[in-house]
C-alpha positions in Angstrom: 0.0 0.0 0.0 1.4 3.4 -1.1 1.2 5.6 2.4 2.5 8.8 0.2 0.1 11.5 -1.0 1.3 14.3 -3.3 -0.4 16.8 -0.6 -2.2 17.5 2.5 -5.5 17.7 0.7 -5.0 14.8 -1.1 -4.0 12.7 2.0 -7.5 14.0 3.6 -9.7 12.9 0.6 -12.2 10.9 1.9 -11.3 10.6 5.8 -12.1 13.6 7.1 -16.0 14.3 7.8 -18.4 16.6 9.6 -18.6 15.8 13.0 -15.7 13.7 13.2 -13.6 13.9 16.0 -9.7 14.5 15.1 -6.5 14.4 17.3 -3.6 16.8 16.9 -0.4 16.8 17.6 1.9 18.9 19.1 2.8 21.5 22.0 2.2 25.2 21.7 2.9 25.5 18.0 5.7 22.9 18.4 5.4 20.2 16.3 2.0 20.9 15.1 1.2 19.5 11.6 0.9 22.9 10.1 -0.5 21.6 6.2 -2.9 19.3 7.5 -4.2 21.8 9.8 -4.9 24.3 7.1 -6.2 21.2 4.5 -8.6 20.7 7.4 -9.5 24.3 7.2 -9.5 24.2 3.9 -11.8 20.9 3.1 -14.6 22.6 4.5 -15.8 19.8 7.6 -17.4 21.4 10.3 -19.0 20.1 14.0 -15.6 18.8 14.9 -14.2 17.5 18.2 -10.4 18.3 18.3 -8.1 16.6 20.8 -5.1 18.5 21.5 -3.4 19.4 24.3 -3.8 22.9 23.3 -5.4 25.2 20.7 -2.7 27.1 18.7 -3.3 30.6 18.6 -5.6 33.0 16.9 -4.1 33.0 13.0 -2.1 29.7 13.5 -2.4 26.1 14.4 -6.1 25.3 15.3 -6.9 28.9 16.3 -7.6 28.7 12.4 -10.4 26.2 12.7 -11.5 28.0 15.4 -11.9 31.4 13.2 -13.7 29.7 10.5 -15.9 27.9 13.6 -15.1 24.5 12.4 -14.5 23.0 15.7 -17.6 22.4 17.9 -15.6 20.9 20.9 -12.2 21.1 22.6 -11.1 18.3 25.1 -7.6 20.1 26.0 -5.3 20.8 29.3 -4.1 24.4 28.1 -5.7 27.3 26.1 -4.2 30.6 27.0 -2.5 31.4 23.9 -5.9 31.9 22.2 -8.3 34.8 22.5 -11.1 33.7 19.9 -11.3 30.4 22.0 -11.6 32.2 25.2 -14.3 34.4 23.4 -15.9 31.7 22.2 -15.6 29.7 25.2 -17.1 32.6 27.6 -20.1 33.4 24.8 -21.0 29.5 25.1 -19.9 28.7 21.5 -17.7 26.3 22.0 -17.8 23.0 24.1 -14.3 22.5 26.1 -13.8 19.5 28.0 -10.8 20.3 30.2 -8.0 17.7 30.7 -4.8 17.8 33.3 -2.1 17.4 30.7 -0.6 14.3 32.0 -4.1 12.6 32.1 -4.5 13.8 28.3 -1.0 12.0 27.6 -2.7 9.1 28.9 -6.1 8.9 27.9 -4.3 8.7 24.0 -2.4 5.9 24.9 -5.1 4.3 26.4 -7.6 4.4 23.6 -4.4 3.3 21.0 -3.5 0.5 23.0 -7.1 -1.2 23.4 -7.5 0.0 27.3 -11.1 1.3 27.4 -10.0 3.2 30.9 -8.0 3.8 33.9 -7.6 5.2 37.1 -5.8 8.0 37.9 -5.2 10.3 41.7 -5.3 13.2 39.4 -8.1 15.4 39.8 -9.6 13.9 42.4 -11.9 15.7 44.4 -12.1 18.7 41.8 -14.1 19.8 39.3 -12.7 17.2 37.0 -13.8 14.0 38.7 -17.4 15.5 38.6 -19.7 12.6 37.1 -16.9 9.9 37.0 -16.8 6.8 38.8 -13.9 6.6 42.0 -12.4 4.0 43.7 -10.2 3.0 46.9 -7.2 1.5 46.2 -4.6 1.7 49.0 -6.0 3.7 50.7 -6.1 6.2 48.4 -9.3 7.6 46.3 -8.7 7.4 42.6 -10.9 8.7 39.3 -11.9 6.8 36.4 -10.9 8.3 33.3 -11.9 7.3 29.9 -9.5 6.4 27.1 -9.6 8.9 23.4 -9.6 7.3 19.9 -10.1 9.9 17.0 -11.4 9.2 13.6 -8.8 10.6 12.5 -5.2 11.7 14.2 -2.9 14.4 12.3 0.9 14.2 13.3 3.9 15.9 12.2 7.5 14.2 12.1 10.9 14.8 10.8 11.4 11.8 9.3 9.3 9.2 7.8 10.4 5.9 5.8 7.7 5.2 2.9 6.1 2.3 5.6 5.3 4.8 7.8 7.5 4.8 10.4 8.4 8.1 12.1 11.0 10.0 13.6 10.7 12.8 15.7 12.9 15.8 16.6 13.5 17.1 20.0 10.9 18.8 22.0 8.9 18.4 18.9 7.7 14.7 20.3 6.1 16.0 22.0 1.8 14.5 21.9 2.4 13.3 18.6 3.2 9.8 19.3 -0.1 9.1 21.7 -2.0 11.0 18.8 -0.5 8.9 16.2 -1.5 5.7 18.5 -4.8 6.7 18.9 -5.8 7.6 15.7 -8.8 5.4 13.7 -6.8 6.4 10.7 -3.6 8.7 11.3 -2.1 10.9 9.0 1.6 12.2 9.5 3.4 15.3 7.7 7.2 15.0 7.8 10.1 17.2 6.9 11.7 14.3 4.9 10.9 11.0 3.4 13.1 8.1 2.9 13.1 4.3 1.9 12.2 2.0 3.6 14.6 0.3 5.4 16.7 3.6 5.5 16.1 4.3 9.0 17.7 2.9 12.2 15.2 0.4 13.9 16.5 1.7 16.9 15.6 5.2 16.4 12.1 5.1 15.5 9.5 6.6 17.7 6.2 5.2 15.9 6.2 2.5 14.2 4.2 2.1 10.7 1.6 0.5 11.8 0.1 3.2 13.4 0.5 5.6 10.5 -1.8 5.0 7.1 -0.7 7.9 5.0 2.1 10.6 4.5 2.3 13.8 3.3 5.2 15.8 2.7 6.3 19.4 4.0 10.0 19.9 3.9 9.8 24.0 4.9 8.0 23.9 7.4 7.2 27.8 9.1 7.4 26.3 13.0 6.3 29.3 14.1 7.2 31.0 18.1 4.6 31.8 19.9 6.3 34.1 22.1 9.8 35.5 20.8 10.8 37.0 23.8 15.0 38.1 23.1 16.9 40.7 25.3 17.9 43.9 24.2 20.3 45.1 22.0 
């Protein structure tokens, strides 16, 4: 099966629907899968539910699905950066399903690795554990938290063999592997694309099997979201 598409539209053909729910790597705007996002954008789908650990910011990352009111839901840990999601947020336009970051981390492993849920000391006895079941173990209280799985999971890599397999770079690691696990169908945007076989087993951060298609992006604009240098 050939896992490379020409472009991020092409690699969304057919995959990416109204309603669906998507998960998004990346950190900030670290390591977010910049052409996919904006194929998303572009493509049209609206009434999504977008996991990701945070929401870019207002003219970048998803803050851009969020100006064309594409997303209907956020389940994230962290949305400071972004002042049409707090607008929208505060207005009751957007659902947001808040998420300690760790717990996040682990809900997307969870749901890729077949574990329907878990238990977790986090957010007990807070506003988070409202609704879910708890449980002693111990002697110590515990909250059950739900795995994710997407319909669809967008990732960004450095590198990528032609079966899929990824590579990441730094900090840029980031949530993309869990997203890339927990994905239905996961789509990954690298920097650079080799043969297979090319890459050190050893090195590889997610293996093929979790990735169905590839799409690549060699320039990359990895934007900052705050450049903050001192003065000359």
């Amino acid at each position: 099966m050939n896992k490379v598409f020409g472009s991020a539209t092409e690699a969304l053909v057919g995959i990416v629907k109204d309603g669906h729910t998507i998960a998004v790597g990346g950190f900030g705007l670290c390591g977010i899968p910049e052409v996919l996002i904006a194929a998303v954008r572009d493509s049209g789908v609206r009434n999504l539910t977008a996991i990701s650990n945070n929401a870019g910011v207002d003219d970048f990352g998803l803050g851009i699905l969020l100006k064309t009111r594409q997303i209907k839901k956020m389940i994230s840990s962290y949305v400071g950066e972004n002042k049409e999601f707090e607008r929208q947020f505060l207005a009751g336009e957007l659902e947001l399903e808040f998420t300690p970051q760790g717990t996040l981390a682990e809900k997307l492993r969870a749901g890729g690795s077949g574990i329907p849920a878990f238990y977790t000391r986090t957010g007990y006895g807070t506003l988070v554990a409202e609704g879910k079941p708890t449980a002693e173990f111990d002697g110590q209280m515990y909250v059950q938290e739900r795995s994710l799985r997407a319909d669809v999971a967008l990732v960004k890599a450095w590198k990528a063999d032609k079966a899929g397999n990824l590579i990441y770079r730094m900090t840029a690691r980031n949530f993309n592997p869990v997203c890339a696990m927990a994905g239905k169908v996961t789509v990954a945007e690298v920097e650079e694309i080799v043969e297979i076989g090319a890459l050190d087993p050893d090195l590889i951060h997610t293996p093929g099997i979790f990735v169905q298609r590839i799409v690549l992006n060699a320039s990359p604009e990895k934007r900052i979201e705050q450049r903050t240098v001192r003065k000359a």
